[in-house]
N, C-alpha and C positions, 0 to 999 in steps of 0.2 A: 372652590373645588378644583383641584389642577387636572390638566387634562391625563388622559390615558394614552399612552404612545404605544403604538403598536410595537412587540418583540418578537426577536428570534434567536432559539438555540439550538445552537452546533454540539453534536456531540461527535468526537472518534473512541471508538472504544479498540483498544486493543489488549496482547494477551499480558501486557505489561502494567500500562498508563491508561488512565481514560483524560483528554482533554476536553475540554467545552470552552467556547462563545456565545457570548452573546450578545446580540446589536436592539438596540433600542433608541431607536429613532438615528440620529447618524453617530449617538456611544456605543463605544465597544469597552468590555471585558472579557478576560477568557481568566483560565487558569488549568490542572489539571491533579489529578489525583493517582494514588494506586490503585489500578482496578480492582485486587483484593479487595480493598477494603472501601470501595466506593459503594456509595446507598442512593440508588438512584429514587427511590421515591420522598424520602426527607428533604431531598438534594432539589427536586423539581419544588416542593412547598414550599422550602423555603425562597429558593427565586420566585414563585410564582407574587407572595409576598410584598414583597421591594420591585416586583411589576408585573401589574396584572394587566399589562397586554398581549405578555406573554399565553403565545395560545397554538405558536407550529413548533416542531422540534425535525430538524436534518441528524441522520444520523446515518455513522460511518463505523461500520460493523466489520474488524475481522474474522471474516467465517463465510461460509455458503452463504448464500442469500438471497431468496427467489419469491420472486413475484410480493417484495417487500416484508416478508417475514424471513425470520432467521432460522435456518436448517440446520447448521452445526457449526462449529470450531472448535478445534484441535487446541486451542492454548486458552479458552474463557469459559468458563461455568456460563452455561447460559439459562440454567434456571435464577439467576441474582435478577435478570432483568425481563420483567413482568409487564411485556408492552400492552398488553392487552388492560392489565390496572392504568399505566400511564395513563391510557386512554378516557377510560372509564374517570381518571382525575379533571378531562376535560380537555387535553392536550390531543391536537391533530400529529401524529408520528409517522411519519419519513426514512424507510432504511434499504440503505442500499450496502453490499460491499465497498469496503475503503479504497479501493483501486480504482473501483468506478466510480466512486466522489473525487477523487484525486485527477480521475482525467477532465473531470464535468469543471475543475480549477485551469488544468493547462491549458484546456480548449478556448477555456475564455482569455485566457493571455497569449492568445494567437489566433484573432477573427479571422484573417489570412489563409488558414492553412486546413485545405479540405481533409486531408487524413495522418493524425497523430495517436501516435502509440506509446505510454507509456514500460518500462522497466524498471520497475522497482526493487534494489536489491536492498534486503534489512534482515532480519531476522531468516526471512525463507525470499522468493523470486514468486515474482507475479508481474501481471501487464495488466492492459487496456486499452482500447480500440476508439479513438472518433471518428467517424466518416461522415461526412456531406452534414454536420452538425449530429448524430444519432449514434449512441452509446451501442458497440455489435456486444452484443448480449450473449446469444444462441438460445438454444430453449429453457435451460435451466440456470442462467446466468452465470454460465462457466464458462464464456469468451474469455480465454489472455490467463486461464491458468497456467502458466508456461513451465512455473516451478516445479510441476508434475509429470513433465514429459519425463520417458524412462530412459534411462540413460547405462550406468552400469551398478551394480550390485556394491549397497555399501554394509558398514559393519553393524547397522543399530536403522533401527523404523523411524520411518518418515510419520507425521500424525496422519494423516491420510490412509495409514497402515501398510503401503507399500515399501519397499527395501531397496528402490533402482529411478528414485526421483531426481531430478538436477538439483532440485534445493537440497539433497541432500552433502553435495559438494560442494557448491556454490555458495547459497545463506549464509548466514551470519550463524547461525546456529550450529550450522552441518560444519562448518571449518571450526571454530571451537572443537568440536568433539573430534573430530578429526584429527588435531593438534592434540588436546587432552591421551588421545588413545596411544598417538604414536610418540608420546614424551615430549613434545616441544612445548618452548616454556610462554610462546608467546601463543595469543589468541585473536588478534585481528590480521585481517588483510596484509595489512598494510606492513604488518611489523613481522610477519612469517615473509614477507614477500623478500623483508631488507636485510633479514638475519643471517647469519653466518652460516649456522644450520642446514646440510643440504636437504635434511628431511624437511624442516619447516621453508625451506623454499619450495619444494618439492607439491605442500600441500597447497599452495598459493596458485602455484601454475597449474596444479590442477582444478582450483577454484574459478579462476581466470579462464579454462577451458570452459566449464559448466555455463559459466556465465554468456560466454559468447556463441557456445548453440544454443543457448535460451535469445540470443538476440538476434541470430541467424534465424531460427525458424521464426520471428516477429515481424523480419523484413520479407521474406520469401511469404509468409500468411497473407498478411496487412498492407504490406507494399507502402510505406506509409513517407511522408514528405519528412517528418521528425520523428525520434524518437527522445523523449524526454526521460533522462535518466533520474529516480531519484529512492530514497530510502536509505538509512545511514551507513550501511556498507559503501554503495553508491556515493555520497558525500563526505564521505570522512576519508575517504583512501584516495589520496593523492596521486594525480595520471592515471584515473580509474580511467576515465572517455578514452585519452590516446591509449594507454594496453589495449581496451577493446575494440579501437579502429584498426589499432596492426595485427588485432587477432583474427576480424571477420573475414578480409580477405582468404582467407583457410577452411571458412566453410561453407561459404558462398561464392557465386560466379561474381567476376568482376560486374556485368553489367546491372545487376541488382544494388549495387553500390552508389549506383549515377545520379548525383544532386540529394542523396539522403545526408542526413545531417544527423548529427546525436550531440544533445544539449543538458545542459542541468537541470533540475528543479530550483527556482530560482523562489519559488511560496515558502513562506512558513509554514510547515505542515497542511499539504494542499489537499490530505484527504479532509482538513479539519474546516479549510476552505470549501472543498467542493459540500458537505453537508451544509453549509450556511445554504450555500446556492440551491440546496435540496430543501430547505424548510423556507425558501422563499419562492417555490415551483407552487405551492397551493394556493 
């Protein structure tokens, strides 16, 4: 009879993709699917299957998420995913928001550094907080939604339901539609930034604004040694870091500046990372 090796799997679900990992003894596989049409209870049986030591699951949930159950999101059905059955299959479940499994990755790739913040810019803007090794939460686990501070009045709702959020300029989402509205033909960052266009440069430098009072109020909150930039807005748009270092000085006092550092995401998907490290807390 061969032995049984203990497992664990990583889920991130977001409003897009869902990815998973899973480690079993010291192998890894992952892969990911379309959350549409992902079927998480077939999906656990049939892993369960091909290893049944499989028995924790980390899970990296975009949406509210308090005191390990999930309260809401703006871009995922969340009646598809039935944690309360998972359980009842036999599986111990772990969830936390993807921001805060993202930070629970960087933290560990810097034992060094008593207080780091991440900024995540991708679809919308958010953070996350380590200090002295301890995830800053607040009561409802809404430390570091940053992408919700109000800012000015745009043309279409935020999912949050407000109409004056920073992700709504900033994001990945909000610049698209921004673009889409005002005719220009391009829809990333990076390509409204370089274009001829002065309207599509126009909504760029106002993205680039959004984004560095969401970084401004991160260093003035958290005071933090790094902030780790990451999310594919964030890594895909070329001299994202240096704009944003010649931008903060403009909304912050020089001495808030002194010895912080702003660095990449250097993980492969490290909210996908930090759930591992979540289904191996049990």
């Amino acid at each position: 009879m061969s032995e049984i090796l203990p497992a664990w799997l990583a889920l991130d679900i977001g409003g897009t993709k869902t990815a998973w990992r899973l480690q079993e003894g010291f192998a890894q596989s992952e892969g990911e699917e379309p959350t549409a049409s992902f079927e998480l209870i077939p999906f656990l049986r049939r892993l369960k299957e091909g290893h049944p030591g499989l028995t924790a699951i980390g899970v990296s949930f975009a949406g509210q998420v308090e005191h390990g159950e999930v309260v809401s999101a703006p871009s995922i059905d969340c009646s598809r995913f039935d944690w309360d059955r998972v359980r009842q299959e036999g599986f111990r479940v772990a969830i936390d928001n993807d921001l805060k499994c993202a930070i629970r990755a960087e933290a560990a790739m810097r034992p060094g550094s008593k207080t780091i913040t991440t900024l995540f810019v991708g679809t919308g803007i958010g953070s996350a907080t380590v200090y002295s090794g301890q995830i800053l939460r607040g009561e409802r686990n809404l430390a570091g939604e940053v992408g919700h501070l109000p800012w000015k009045e745009a043309p279409f709702r935020c999912g949050c339901g407000k109409t004056n959020c920073l992700e709504l300029w900033g994001g990945g989402a909000g610049i698209a539609r921004h673009a889409a509205l005002r005719g220009a033909s391009e829809k990333t960052l990076e390509a409204l930034d370089r274009s001829p266009d002065a309207i599509a440069r126009e909504i760029a430098a106002v993205a680039y604004e959004a984004i560095a009072r969401a970084c401004a109020a991160l260093v003035l909150v958290t005071n933090p040694e790094v902030i780790v930039l990451g999310g594919s807005v964030a890594l895909k748009t070329p001299g994202f870091k240096e704009r944003l270092e010649s931008l903060l000085p403009s909304f912050i006092p020089a001495f808030a500046l002194d010895g912080l550092k702003l660095e990449y995401s250097t993980i492969n998907n490290a909210a996908l990372s930090g759930a591992m490290i979540l289904a191996k807390e049990f």
